[in-house]
RODRENGU-55093 format. One record per residue (C-alpha): residue in three letters; x, y, z. Coordinates in steps of 0.02 Angstrom, whole numbers, plus 50000, padded with zeros to 5 digits. Example, Ala and Ser with C-alpha at 12.3 -4.5 7.8 and 13.67 -1.06 7.14 Angstrom:
ALA506154977550390;SER506844994750357;
! end
This chain:
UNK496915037348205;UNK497615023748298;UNK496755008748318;UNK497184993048417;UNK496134977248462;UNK495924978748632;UNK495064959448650;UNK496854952448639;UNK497334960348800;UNK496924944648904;UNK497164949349073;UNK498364964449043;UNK497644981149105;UNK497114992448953;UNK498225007648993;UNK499874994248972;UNK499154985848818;UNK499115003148762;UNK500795005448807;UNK501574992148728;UNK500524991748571;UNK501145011348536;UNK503145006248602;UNK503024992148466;UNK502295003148315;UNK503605016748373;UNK505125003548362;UNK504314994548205;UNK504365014048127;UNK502745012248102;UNK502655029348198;UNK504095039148135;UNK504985053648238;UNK504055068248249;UNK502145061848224;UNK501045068648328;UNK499805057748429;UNK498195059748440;UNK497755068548591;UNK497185058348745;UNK495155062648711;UNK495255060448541;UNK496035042348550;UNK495045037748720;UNK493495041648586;UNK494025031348452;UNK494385015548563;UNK493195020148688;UNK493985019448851;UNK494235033848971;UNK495465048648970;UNK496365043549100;UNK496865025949053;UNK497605035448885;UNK498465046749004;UNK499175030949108;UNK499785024448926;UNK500785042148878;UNK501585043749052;UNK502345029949028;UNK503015031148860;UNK503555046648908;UNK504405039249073;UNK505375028248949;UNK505805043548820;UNK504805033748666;UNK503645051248653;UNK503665069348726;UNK502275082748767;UNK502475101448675;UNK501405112348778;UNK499975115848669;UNK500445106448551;UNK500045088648602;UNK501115071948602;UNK502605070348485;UNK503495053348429;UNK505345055348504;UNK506305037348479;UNK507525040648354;UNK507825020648285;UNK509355022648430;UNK509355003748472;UNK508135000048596;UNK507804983048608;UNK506174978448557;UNK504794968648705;UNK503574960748593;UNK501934960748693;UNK500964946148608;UNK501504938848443;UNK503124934848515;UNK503954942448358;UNK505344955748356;UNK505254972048235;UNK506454962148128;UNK505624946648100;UNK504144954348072;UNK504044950847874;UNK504694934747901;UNK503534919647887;UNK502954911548085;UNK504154898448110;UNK503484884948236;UNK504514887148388;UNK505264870348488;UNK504964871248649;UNK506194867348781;UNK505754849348858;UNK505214850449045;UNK506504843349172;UNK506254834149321;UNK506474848749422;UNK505254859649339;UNK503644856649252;UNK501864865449242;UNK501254860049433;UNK502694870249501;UNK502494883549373;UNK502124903249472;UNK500754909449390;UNK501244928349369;UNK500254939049487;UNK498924950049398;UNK497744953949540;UNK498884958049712;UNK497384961249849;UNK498804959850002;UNK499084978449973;UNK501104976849952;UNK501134992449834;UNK500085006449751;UNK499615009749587;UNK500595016049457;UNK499395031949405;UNK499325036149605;UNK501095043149619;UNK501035060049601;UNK502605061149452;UNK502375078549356;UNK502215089049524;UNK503685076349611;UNK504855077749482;UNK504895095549446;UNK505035100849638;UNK506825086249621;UNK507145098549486;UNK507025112149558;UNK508045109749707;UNK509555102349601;UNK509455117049489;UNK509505128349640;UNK511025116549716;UNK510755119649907;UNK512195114550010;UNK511655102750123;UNK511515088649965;UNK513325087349988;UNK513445086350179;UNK513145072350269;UNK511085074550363;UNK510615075850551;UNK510315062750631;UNK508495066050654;UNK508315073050486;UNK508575089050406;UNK507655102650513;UNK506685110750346;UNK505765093350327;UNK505485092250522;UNK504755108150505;UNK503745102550361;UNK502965087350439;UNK502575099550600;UNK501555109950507;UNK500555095450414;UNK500165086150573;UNK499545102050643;UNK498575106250477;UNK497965086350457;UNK498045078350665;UNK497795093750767;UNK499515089850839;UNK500865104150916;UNK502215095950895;UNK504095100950918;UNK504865099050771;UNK506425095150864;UNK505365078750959;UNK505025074750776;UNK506275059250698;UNK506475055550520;UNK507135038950445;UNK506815024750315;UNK505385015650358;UNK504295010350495;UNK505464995050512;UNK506855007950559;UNK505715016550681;UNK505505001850782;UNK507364997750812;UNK507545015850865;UNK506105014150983;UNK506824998051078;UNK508375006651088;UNK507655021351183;UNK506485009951276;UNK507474994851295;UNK507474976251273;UNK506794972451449;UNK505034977851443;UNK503654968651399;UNK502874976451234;UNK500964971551172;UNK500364971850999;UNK498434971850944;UNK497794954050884;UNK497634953250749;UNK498674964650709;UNK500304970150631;UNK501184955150649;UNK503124964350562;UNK502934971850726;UNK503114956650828;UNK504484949550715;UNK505564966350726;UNK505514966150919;UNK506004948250931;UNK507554951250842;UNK507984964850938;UNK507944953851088;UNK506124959651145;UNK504504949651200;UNK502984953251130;UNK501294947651181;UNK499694948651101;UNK498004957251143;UNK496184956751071;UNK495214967751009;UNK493354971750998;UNK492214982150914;UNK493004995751014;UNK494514993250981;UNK496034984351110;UNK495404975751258;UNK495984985551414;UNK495534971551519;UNK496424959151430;UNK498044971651434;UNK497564973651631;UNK498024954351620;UNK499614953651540;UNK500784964251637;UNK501514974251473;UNK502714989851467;UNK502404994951309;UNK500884993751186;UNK500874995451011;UNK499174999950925;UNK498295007150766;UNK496785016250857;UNK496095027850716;UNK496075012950584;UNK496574995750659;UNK497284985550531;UNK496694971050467;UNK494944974650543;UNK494774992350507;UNK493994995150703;UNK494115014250751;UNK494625014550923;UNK493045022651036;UNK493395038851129;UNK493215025951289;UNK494395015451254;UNK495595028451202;UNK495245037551367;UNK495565019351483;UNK497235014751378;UNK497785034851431;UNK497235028851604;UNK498245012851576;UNK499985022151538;UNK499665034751700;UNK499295020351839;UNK499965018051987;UNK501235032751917;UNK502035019151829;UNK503105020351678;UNK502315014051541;UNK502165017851360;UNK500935017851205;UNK501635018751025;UNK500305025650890;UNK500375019950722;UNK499325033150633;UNK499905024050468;UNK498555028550353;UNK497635044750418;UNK497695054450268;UNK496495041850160;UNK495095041850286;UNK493725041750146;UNK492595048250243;UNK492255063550374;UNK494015068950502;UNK495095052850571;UNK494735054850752;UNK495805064250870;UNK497535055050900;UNK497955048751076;UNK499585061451053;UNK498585075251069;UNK497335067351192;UNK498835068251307;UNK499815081551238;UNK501135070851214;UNK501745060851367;UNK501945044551372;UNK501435042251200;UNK502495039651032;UNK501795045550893;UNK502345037950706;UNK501625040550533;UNK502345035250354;UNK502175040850181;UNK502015024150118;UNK500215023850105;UNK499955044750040;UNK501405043949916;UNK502275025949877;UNK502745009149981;UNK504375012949878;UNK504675029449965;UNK505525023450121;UNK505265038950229;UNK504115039150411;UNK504445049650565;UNK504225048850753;UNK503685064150874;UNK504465058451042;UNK503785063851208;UNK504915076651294;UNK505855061551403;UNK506275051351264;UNK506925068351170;UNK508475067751301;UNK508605050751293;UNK508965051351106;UNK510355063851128;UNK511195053751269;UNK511025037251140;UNK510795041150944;UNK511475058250925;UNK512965049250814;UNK511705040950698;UNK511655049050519;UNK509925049150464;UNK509395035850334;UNK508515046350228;UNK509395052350061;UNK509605073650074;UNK508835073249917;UNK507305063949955;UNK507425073350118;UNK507275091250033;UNK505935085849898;UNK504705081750032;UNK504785093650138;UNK504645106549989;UNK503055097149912;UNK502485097650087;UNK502695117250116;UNK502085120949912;UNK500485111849947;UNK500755096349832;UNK500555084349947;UNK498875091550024;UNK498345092549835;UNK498995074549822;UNK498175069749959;UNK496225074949908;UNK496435067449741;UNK497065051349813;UNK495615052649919;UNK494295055649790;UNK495115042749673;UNK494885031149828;UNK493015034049877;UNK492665031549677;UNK493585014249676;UNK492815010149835;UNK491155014949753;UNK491405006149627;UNK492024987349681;UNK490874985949830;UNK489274989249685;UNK490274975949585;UNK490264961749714;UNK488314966949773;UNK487794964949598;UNK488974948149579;UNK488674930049660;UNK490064934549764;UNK488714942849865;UNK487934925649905;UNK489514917849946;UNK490334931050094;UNK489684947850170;UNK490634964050167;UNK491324969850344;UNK492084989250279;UNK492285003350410;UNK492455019150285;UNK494085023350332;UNK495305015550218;UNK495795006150057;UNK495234989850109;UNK493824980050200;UNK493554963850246;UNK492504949150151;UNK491604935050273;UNK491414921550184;UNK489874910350228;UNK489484892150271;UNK490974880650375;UNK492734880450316;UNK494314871750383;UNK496314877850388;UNK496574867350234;UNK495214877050157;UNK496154891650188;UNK497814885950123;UNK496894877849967;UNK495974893949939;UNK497314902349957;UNK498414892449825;UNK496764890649683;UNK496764910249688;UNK498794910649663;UNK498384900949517;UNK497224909449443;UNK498434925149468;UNK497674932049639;UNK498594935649795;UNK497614936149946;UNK497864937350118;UNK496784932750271;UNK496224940250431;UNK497154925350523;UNK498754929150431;UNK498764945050559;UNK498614932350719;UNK500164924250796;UNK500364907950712;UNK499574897950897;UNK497974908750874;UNK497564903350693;UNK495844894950698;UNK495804876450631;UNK493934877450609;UNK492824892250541;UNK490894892850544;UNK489564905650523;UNK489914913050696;UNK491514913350676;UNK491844914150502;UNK493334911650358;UNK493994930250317;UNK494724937850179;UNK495654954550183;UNK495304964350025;UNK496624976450008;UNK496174986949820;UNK497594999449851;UNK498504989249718;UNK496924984249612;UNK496804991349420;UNK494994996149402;UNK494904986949235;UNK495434970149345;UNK493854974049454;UNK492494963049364;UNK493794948649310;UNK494664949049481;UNK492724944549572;UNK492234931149432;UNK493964922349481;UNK493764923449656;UNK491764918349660;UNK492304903349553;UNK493824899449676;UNK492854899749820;UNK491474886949723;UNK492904877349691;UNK493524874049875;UNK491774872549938;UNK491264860149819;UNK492734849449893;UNK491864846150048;UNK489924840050091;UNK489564854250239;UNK489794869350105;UNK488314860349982;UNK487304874750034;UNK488644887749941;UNK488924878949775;UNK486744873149718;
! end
């Protein structure tokens, strides 16, 4: 049976230490071709961790061809001694010097440019949410619908796609938002192309540069950046508890507003039926043209209950633009989101973007739409679901049960994979930069609910009223970092308060 000492991990999640401990005895030929593994249960048993972190391990040697799964049979040692380079994972030793005594190695002498206060500490805890977890990506069911379709060598992966995107994966996404948003929608209103960053330039092109667009503050502030360098102003609104202020908007004079109503990100606000119902008011005054753009980015992981009815369908589709991603459901990495345009803006994108070829690969193109119409994604989507409400679970019992607890309250709306941390007592903007930097040391990235407020609107000051915020974003969070991720940050924040008198109260 294998055994490994899973103390000298340090800060690496188990499932990699795993990894790498296996790669190394497989390269070393301490596991010879053909030996069969013990089977996930049996070796989650004998070093007493769960399945699925085995299961993590064996995907990825798979992945990189070191072993290979007989159906039935179990897991079979495939590296052949073909020269693959050997990683050493802690010793620092290769395969070959491995019977060789330690020799003491010289280390190379820091230069003026670079020494250990400018070091970057290697990330090991990324709360900002940039990606997703490794086990989350749905690769068995993925890769055999790619293989599928290139067995079956359909034409159009050698012809150049539609602008708007091929018309099986329009038809695809049609059918989902009608199965997961209630929405009827045409699928020849519906756009495909790479990324929400994509979407945007498209939308200022059929809009144009002229108008006046709004954005929710805080809010997404990518948004604000794309428009600018596309030559278009964007101004800022607040939101409540309800969601974005209608009489702030009523102030500002805007064409065009862009908003997040069934999960507002950073705060995670669900937009009241209300306030839904006056921003619909909004875009039909005075029978003036205006516009609302809905950024339904994460409706699918709604951990709880139905996302609420989509302002698309409120108005059955005029004068609202409707966009989703698969970022968050499948992979950051994926690159593909859509648009459902409103009949007037359909004509519009003839007259202006009929040349475009779609940005979307064909291949990429046809595997979605085909785990779409199998069912894949829908079964992708429950498990990510489940997985999330268990993580959720999970870390918010770990910080109640930690001092963390005394040090910030927990501000989470049950609807999405992340929630926001308050952090008690007064606090200045250097506290938040040197918070900030003491957790990149210690190997966390955080981000905080100011970061999503234009740079003018950044408060210098924070008190209990109107307090420091953290955005905890565990999309990208190993559950074995959980525990080890709170100590850090609960010691962190000691650290910064302890550096000024008015935060005695959070350090006795």
């Amino acid at each position: 049976m294998l055994t490994y000492p899973l103390e000298k991990r340090g800060k690496t999640p188990i499932y990699r230490y795993l990894y790498q401990c296996i790669r190394d005895d497989i390269i070393a030929g301490n596991l010879a071709k053909g030996t069969k593994l013990p089977s996930k249960r049996e070796l989650a048993q004998n070093l007493n961790v769960s399945v699925i972190t085995i299961q993590n391990a064996y995907e990825e040697l798979q992945i990189e061809g070191y072993i290979t799964s007989v159906e039935r049979r179990g897991f079979f040692v495939l590296h052949d001694e073909s020269g693959i380079p050997v990683i050493p994972h802690q010793s620092g030793i290769t395969t070959q010097d491995q019977n060789k005594p330690t020799e003491k190695i010289t280390k190379t002498p820091l230069t003026k440019d670079f020494n250990a206060e400018n070091a970057v500490t290697p990330i090991i805890a990324d709360l900002t949410g940039k990606n997703c977890l490794r086990q989350d990506f749905p690769y068995a069911s993925w890769a055999r619908t790619v293989r599928s379709i290139l067995k079956e060598d359909p034409p159009e992966l050698l012809k150049g796609p539609p602008s708007k995107g091929l018309p099986v994966l329009r038809n695809a996404i049609a059918n989902h938002l009608w199965a997961y948003r209630g929405i009827a929608a045409d699928p020849e209103h519906i756009v495909v192309g790479s990324g929400a960053e994509h979407l945007y330039g498209l939308i200022v092109t059929l809009l144009g540069r002229n108008l006046l667009y709004a954005t929710e503050d805080p809010g997404y502030q990518k948004f604000c950046k794309l428009l600018n360098n596309h030559g278009a102003d964007v101004v800022a609104v607040p939101i409540d508890r309800d969601g974005l202020r209608c009489d702030k908007l009523n102030k500002v004079a805007a064409d065009v507003v862009h908003l997040s109503p069934a999960h507002h990100f950073p705060t995670g606000t669900v937009m009241t039926l209300g306030r839904r119902r006056e921003l619909l008011n909004w875009a039909h005054a005075d029978h003036t043209k205006r516009w609302l753009i809905e950024d339904d980015y994460d409706c699918e992981l709604r951990l709880r209950g139905r996302p609420v009815s989509t302002l698309y369908a409120l108005n059955q589709g005029r004068q609202v633009i409707y966009m989703n991603t698969f970022s968050c459901t499948l992979s950051p990495g994926m690159r593909i989101a859509y648009l459902v345009l409103p009949n007037e803006l359909v004509d519009i994108y003839h007259e202006l973007c009929d040349y475009y070829t779609c940005t979307v690969p064909v291949l990429e193109q046809l595997t979605l739409a085909r785990f779409i119409d199998e069912g894949d994604f829908g079964r992708h989507i429950n498990r990510s679901r489940t997985a999330g409400r268990h993580r959720r679970t999970r870390l918010l019992q770990l910080i109640r049960r930690s001092p963390l607890i005394d040090l910030a309250s927990i501000d989470e709306k049950d609807a999405g994979l992340h929630f926001l941390l308050r952090l008690h007592g007064n606090f200045t903007a250097d506290d938040r930069e040197n918070l900030r930097q003491a957790s990149r040391q210690k190997g966390i990235a955080i981000n905080f609910l100011d970061d999503y407020r234009r740079p003018k609107d950044r408060l210098l000051h924070y008190s209990n009223d109107c307090p420091l915020t953290i955005v905890i974003n565990y999309s990208n969070l190993e559950p074995d970092l959980y525990e080890p991720t709170i100590t850090d940050l609960t010691q962190t924040i000691r650290e910064v308060a302890t550096r000024s008198p008015s935060h005695q109260d959070l350090v006795r």
